[in-house]
MDTraj code that builds the backbone (N, CA, C; nanometers):
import mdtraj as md
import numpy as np

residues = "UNK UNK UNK UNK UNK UNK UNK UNK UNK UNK UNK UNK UNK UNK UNK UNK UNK UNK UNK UNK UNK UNK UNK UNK UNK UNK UNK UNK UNK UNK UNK UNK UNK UNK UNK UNK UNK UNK UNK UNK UNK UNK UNK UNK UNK UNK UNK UNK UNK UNK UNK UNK UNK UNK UNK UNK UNK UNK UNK UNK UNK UNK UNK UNK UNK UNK UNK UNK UNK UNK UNK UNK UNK UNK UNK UNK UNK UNK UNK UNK UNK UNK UNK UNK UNK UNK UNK UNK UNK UNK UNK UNK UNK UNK UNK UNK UNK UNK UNK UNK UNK UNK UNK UNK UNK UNK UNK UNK UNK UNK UNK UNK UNK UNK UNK UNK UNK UNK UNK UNK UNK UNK UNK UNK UNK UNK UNK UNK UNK UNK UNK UNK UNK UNK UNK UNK UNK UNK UNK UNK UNK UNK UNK UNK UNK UNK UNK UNK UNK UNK UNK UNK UNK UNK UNK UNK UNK UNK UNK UNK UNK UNK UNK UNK UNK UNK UNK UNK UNK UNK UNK UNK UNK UNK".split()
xyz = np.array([
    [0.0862, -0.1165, 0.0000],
    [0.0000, 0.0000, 0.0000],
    [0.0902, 0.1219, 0.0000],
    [0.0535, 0.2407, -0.0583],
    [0.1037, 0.3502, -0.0821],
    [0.1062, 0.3788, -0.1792],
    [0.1754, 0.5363, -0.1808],
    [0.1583, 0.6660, -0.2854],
    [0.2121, 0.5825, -0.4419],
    [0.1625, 0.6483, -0.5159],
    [0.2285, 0.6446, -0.6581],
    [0.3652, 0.7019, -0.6363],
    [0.4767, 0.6460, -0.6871],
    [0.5916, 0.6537, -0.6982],
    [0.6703, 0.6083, -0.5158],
    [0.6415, 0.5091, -0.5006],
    [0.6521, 0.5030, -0.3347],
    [0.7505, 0.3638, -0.3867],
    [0.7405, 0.2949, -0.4591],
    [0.8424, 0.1816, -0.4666],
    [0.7303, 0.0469, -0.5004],
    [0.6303, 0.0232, -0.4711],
    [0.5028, -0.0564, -0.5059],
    [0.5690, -0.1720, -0.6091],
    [0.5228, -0.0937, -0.7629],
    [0.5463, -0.1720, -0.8768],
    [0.6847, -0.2629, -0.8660],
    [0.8111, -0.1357, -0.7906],
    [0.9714, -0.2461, -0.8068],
    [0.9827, -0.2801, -0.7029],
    [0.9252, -0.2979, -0.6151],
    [0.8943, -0.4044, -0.5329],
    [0.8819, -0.5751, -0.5744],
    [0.7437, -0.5301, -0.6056],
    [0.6614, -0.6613, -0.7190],
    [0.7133, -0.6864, -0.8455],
    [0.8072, -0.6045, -0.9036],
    [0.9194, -0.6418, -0.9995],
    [1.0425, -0.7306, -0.9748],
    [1.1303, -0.7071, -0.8522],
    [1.2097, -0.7683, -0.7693],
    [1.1822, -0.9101, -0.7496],
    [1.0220, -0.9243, -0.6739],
    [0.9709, -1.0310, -0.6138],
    [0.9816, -1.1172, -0.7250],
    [0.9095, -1.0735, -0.8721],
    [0.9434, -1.1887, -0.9921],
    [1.0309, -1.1849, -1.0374],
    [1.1786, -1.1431, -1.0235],
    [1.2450, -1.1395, -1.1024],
    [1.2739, -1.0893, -1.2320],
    [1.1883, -0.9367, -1.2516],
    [1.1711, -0.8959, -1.3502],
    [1.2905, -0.7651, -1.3458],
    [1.3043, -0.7561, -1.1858],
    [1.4536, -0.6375, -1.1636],
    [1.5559, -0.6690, -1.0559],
    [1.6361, -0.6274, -1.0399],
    [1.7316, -0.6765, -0.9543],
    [1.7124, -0.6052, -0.8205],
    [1.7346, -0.6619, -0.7132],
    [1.7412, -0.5492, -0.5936],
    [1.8702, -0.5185, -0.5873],
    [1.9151, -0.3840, -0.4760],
    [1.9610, -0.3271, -0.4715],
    [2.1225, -0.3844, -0.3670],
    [1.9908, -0.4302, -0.2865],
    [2.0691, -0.5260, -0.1431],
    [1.9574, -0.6401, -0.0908],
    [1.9928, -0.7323, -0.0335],
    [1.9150, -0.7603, 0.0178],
    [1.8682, -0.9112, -0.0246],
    [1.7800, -0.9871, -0.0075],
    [1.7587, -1.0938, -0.0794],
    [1.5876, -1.1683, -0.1282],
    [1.5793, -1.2281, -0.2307],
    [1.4226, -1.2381, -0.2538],
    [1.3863, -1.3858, -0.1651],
    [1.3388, -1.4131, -0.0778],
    [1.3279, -1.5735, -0.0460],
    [1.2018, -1.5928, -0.0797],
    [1.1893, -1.7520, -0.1309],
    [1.0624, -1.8058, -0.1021],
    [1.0312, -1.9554, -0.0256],
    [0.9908, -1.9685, 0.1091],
    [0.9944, -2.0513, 0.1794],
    [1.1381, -2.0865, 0.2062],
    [1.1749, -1.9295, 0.2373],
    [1.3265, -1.9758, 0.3420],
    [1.4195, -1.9499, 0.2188],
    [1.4072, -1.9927, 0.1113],
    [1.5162, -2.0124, -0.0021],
    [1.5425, -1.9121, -0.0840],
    [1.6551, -1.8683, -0.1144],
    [1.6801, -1.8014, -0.1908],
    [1.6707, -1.7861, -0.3535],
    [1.5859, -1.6762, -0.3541],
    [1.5642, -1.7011, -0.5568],
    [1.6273, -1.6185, -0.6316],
    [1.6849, -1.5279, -0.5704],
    [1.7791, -1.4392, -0.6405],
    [1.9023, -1.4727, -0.7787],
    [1.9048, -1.5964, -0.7601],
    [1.9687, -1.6490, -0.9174],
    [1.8650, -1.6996, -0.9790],
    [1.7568, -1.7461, -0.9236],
    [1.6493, -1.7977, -1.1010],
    [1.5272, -1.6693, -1.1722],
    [1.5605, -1.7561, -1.2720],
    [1.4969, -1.6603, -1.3567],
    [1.3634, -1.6591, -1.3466],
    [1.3542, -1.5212, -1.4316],
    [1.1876, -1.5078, -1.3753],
    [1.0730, -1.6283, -1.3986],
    [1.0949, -1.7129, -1.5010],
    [1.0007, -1.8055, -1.5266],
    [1.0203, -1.9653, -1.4670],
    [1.1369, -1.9375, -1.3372],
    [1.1366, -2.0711, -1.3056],
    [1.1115, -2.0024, -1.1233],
    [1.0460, -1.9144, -1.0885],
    [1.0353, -1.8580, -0.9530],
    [0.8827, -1.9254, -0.9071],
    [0.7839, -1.9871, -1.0128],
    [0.6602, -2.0087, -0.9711],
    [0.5324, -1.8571, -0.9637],
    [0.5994, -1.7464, -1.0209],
    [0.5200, -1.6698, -0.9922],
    [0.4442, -1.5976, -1.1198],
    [0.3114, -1.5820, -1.0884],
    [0.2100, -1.5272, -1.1957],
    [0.1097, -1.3644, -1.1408],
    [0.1891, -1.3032, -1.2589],
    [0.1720, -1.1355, -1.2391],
    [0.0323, -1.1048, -1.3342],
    [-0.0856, -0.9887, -1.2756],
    [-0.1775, -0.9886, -1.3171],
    [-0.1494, -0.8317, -1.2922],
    [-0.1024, -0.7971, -1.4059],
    [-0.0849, -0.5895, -1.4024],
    [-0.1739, -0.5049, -1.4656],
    [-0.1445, -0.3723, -1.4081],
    [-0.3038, -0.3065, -1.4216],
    [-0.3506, -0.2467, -1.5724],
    [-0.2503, -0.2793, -1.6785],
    [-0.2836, -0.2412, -1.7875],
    [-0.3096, -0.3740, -1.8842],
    [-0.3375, -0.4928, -1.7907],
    [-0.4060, -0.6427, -1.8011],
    [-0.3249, -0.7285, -1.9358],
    [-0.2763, -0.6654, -2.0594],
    [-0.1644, -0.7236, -2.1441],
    [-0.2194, -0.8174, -2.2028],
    [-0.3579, -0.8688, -2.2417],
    [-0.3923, -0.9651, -2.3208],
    [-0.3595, -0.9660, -2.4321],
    [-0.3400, -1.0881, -2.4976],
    [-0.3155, -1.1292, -2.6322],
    [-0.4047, -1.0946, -2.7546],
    [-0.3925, -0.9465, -2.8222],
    [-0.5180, -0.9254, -2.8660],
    [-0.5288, -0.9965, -3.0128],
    [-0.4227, -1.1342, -3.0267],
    [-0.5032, -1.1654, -3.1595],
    [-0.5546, -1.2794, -3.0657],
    [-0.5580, -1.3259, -2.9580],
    [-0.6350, -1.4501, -2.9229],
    [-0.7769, -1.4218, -2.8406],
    [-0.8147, -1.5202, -2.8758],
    [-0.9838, -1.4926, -2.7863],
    [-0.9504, -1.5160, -2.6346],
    [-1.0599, -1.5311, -2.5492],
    [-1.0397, -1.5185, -2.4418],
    [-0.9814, -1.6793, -2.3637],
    [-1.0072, -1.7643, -2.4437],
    [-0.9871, -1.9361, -2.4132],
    [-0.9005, -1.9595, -2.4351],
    [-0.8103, -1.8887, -2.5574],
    [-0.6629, -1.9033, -2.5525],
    [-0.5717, -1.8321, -2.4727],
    [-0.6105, -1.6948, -2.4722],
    [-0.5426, -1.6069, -2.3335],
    [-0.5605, -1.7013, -2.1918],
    [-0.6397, -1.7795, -2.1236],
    [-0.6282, -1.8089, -2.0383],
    [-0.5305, -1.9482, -2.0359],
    [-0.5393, -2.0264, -2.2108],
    [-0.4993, -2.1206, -2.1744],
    [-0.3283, -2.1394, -2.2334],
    [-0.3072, -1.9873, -2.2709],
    [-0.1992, -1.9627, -2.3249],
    [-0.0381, -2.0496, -2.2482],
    [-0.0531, -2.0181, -2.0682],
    [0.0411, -2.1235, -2.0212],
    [0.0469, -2.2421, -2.0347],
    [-0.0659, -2.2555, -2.0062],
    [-0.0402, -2.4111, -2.0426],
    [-0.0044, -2.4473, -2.1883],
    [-0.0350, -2.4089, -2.2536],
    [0.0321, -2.4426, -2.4324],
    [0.1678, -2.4283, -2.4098],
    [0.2198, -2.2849, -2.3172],
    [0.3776, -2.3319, -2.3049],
    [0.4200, -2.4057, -2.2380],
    [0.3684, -2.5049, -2.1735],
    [0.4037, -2.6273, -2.0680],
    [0.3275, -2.7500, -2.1832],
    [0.3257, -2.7251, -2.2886],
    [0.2985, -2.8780, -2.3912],
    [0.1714, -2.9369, -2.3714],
    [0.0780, -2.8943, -2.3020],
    [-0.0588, -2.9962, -2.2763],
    [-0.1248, -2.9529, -2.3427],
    [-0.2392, -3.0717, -2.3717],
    [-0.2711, -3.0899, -2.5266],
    [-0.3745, -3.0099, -2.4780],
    [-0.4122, -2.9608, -2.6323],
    [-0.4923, -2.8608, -2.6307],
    [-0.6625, -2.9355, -2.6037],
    [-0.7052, -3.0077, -2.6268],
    [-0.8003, -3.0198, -2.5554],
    [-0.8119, -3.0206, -2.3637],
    [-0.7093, -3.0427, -2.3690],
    [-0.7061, -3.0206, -2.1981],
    [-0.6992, -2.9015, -2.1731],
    [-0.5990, -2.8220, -2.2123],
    [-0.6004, -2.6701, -2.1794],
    [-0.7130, -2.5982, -2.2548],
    [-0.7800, -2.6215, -2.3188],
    [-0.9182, -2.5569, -2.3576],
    [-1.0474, -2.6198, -2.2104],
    [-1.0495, -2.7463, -2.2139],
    [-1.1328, -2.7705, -2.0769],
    [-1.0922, -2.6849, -1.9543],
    [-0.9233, -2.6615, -1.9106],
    [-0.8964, -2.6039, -1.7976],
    [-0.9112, -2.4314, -1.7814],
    [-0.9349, -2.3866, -1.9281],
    [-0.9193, -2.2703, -1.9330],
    [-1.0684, -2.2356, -1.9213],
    [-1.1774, -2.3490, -1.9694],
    [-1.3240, -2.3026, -1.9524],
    [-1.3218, -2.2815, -1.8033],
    [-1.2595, -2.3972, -1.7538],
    [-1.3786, -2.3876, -1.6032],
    [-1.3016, -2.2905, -1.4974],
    [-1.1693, -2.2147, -1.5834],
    [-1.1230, -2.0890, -1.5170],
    [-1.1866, -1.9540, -1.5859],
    [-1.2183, -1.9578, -1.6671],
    [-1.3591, -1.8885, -1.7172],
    [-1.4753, -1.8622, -1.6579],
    [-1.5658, -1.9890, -1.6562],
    [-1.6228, -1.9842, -1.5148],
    [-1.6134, -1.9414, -1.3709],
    [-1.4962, -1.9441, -1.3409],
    [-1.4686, -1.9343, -1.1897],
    [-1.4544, -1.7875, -1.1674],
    [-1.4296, -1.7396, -1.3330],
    [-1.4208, -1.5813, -1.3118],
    [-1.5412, -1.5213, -1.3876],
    [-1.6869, -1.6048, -1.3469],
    [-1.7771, -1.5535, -1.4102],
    [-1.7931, -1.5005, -1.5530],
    [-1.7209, -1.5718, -1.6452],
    [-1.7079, -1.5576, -1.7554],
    [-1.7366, -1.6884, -1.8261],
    [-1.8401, -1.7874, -1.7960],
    [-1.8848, -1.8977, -1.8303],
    [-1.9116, -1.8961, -2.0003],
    [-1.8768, -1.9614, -2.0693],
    [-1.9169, -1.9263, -2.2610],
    [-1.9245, -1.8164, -2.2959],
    [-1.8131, -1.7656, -2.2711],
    [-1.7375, -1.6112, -2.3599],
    [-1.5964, -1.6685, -2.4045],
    [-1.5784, -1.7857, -2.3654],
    [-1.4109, -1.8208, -2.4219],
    [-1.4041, -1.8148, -2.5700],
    [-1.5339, -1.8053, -2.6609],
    [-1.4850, -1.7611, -2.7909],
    [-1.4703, -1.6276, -2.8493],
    [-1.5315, -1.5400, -2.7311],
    [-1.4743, -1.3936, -2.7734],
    [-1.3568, -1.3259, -2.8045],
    [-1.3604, -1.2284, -2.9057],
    [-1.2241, -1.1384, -2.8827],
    [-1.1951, -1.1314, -2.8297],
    [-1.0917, -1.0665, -2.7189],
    [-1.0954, -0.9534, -2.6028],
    [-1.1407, -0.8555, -2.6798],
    [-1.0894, -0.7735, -2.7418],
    [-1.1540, -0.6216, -2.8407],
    [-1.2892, -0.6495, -2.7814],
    [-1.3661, -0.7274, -2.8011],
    [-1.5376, -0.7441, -2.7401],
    [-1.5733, -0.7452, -2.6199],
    [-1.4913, -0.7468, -2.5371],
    [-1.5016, -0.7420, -2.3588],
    [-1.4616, -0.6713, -2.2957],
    [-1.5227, -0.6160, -2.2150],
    [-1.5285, -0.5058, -2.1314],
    [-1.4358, -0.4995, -2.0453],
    [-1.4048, -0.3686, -2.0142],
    [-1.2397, -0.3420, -1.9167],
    [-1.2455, -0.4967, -1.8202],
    [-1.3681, -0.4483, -1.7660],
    [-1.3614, -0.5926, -1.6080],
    [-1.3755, -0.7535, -1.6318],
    [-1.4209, -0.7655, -1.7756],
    [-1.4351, -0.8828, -1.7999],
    [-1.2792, -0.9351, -1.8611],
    [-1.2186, -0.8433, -1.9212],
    [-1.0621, -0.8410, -1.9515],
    [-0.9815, -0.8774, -1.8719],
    [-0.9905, -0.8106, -1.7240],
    [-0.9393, -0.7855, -1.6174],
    [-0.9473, -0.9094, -1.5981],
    [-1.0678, -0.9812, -1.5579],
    [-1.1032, -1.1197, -1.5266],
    [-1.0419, -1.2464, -1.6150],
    [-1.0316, -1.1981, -1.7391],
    [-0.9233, -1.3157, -1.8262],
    [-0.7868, -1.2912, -1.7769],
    [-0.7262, -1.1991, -1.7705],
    [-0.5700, -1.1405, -1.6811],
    [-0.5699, -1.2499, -1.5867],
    [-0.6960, -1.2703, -1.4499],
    [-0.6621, -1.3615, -1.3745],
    [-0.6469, -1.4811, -1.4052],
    [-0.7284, -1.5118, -1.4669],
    [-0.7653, -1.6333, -1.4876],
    [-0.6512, -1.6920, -1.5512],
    [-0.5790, -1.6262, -1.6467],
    [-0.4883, -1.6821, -1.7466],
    [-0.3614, -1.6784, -1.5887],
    [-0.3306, -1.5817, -1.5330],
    [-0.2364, -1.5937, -1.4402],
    [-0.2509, -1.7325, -1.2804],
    [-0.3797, -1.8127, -1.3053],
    [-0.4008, -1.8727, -1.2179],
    [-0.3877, -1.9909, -1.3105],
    [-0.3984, -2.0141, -1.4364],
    [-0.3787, -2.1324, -1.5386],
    [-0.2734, -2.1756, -1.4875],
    [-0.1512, -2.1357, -1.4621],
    [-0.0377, -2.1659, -1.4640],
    [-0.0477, -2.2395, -1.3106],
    [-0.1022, -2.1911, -1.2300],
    [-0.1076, -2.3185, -1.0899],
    [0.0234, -2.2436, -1.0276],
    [0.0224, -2.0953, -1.0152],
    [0.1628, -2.0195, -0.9625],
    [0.1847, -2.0651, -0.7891],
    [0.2673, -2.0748, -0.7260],
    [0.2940, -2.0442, -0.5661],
    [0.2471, -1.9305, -0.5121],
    [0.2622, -1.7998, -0.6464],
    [0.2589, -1.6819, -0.5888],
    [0.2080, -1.5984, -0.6876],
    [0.1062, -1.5533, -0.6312],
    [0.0234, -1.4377, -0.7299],
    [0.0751, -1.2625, -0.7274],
    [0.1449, -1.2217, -0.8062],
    [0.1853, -1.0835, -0.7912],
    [0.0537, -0.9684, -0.8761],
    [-0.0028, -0.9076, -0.8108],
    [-0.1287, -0.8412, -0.8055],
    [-0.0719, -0.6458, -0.8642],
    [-0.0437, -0.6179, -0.9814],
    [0.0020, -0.4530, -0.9689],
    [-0.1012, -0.3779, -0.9921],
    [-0.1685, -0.3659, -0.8840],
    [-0.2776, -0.2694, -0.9323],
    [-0.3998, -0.2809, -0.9958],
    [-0.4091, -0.3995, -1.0142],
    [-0.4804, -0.4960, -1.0751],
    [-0.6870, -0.4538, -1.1266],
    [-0.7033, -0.3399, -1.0421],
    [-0.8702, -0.2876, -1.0471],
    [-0.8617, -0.1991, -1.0405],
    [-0.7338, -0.1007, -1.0723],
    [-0.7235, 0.0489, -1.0211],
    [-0.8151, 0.0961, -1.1288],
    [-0.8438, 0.0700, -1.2576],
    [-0.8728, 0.1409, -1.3486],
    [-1.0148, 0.0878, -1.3564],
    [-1.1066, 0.0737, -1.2936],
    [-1.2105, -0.0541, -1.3113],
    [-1.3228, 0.0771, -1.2202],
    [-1.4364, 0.0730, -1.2452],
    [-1.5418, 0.1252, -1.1582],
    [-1.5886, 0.0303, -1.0423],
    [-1.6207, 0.0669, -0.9524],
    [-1.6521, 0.0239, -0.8296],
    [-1.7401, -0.0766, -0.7958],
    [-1.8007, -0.0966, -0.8633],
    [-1.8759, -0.2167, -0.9107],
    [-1.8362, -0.3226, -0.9736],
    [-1.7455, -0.2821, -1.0616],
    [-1.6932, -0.4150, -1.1491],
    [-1.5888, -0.4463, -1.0102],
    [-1.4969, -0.3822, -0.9640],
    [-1.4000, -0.3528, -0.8879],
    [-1.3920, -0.4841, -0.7686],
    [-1.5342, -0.4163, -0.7170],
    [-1.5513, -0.5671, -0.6042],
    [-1.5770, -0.6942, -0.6595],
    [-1.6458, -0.7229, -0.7866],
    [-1.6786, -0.8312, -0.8573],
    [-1.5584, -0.8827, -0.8284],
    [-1.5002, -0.8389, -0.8980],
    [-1.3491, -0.8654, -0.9427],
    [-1.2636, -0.9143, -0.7995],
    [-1.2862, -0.8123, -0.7110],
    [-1.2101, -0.8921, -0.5829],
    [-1.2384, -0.9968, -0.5434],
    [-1.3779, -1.0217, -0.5265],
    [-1.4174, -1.1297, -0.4850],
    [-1.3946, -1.2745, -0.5247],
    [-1.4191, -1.2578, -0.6830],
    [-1.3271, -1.3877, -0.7670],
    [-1.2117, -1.3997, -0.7135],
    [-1.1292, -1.2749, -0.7380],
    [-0.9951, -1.2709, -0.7108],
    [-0.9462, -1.3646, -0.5840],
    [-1.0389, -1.3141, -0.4388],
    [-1.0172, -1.3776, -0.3402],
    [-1.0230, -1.5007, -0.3415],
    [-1.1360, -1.5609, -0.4036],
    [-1.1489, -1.6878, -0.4511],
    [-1.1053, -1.8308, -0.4213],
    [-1.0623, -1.7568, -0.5829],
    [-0.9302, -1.7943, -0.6465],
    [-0.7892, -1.8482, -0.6468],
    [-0.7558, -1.7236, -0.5275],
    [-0.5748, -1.7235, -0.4816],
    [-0.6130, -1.7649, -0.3341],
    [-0.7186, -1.8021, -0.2987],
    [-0.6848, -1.8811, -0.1256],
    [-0.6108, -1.9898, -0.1419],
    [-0.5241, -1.9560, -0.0540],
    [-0.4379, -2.0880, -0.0226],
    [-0.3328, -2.0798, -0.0779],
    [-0.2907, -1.9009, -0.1331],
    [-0.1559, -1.9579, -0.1953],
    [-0.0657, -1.8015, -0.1922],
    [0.0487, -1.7811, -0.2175],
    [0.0872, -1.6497, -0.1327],
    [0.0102, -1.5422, -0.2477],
    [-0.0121, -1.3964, -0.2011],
    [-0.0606, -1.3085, -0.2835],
    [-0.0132, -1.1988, -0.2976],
    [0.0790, -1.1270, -0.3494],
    [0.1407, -1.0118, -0.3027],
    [0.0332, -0.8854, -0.3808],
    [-0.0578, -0.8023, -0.3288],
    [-0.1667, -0.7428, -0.4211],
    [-0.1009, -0.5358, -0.3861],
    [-0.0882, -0.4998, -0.5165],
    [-0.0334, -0.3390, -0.4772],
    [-0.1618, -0.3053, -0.4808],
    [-0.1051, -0.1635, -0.3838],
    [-0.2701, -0.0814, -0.3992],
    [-0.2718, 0.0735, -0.3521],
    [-0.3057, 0.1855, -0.4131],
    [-0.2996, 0.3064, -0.3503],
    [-0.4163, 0.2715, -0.2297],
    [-0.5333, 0.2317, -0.2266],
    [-0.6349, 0.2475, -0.1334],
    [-0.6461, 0.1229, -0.0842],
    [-0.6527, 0.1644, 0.0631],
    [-0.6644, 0.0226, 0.1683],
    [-0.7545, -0.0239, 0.1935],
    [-0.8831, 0.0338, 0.0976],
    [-1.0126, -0.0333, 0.0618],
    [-1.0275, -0.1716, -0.0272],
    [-0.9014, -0.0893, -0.1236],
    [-0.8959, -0.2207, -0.2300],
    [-0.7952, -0.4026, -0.1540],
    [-0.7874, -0.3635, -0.0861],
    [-0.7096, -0.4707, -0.0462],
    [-0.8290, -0.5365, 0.1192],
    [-0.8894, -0.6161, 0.0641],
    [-0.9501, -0.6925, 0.1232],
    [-0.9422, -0.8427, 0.2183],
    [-0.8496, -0.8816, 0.1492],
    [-0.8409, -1.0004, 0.2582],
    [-0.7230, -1.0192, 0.3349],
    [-0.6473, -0.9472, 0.3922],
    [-0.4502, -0.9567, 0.3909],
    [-0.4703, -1.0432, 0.5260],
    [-0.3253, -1.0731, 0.5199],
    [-0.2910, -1.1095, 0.6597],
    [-0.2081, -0.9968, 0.7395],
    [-0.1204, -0.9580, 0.6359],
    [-0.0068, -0.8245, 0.6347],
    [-0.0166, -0.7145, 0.5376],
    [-0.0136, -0.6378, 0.6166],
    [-0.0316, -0.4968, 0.5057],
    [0.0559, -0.4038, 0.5357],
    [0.1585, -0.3722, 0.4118],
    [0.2766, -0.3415, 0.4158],
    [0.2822, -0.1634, 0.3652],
    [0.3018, -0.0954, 0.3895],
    [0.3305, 0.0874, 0.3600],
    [0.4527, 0.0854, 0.3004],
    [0.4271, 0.1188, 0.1948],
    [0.5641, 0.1257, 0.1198],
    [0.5784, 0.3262, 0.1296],
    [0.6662, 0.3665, 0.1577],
    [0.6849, 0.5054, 0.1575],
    [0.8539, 0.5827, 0.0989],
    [0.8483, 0.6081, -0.0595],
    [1.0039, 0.6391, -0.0740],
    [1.0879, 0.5342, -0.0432],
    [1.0283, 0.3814, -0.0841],
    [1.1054, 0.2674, -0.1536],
    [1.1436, 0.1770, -0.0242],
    [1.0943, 0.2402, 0.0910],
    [1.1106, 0.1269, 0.2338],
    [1.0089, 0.1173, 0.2587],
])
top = md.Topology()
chain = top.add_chain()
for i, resn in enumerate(residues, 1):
    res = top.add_residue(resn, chain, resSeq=i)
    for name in ("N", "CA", "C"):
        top.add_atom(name, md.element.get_by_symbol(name[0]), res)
traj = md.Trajectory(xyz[None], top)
């Protein structure tokens, strides 16, 4: 939690391995991850400008990891429906995205970032841009969803952050 420009995003950049820290070290369960790369850390980032695949529909955006982990595509089309579903998006997996609405977008972002079966969900902001209505929809899946597994969620407002155990103030990068 905290200001825009407070350290938030390279924080949650660090955590995946997308930047280096400065000092210091990234652990996960005790261990150090600071030498692997970002795609062998277990972690799946859902950022607030959502990054879908806009030549794929919404069934392939979700089931896009798994195609890079080799499973056959009828399986990752079944796993990607019933993560569709789970994000209230039940038989829209043949839509554009171009055809879906900021929050229903938002909702393929998760879904495709929970395909992967991550340890750790990195959250940047994830509903900032969303109206207040779609907003909680959206948390609520969200909460869902990621029980039971670590969640790191940024947020200017401590409204938006609903279920924590720890809630951290980031202020000028500490």
């Amino acid at each position: 939690l905290g200001e825009s420009g407070a350290g938030k995003s390279t924080t949650l950049k660090v955590v995946a391995g997308l930047m280096f820290q400065d000092e210091g070290q990234v652990r996960f369960d005790g261990t150090c991850v600071d030498d692997l790369p970002t795609h062998k850390r277990g972690c799946a980032i859902v950022f607030q400008d959502i990054r879908l695949f806009p030549n794929m529909n919404a069934r392939d955006n979700v089931a896009f990891p798994l195609k890079m982990q080799h499973v056959c595509k009828a399986e990752r089309h079944r796993e990607a429906d019933e993560l569709l579903a789970a994000v209230q998006l039940e038989g829209m997996g043949n839509r554009r995205v171009d055809e879906l609405s900021g929050g229903q977008q938002q909702r393929v972002a998760i879904a495709r970032a929970l395909a992967n079966n991550p340890k750790i969900m990195l959250c940047d902001e994830a509903t900032s841009a969303l109206d207040s209505v779609t907003e909680v929809k959206i948390q609520h899946a969200f909460d869902e969803l990621a029980r039971g597994r670590t969640t790191l969620v940024i947020a200017h407002r401590l409204s938006t952050i609903r279920s924590a155990d720890r809630i951290l103030v980031v202020e000028n990068g500490r």
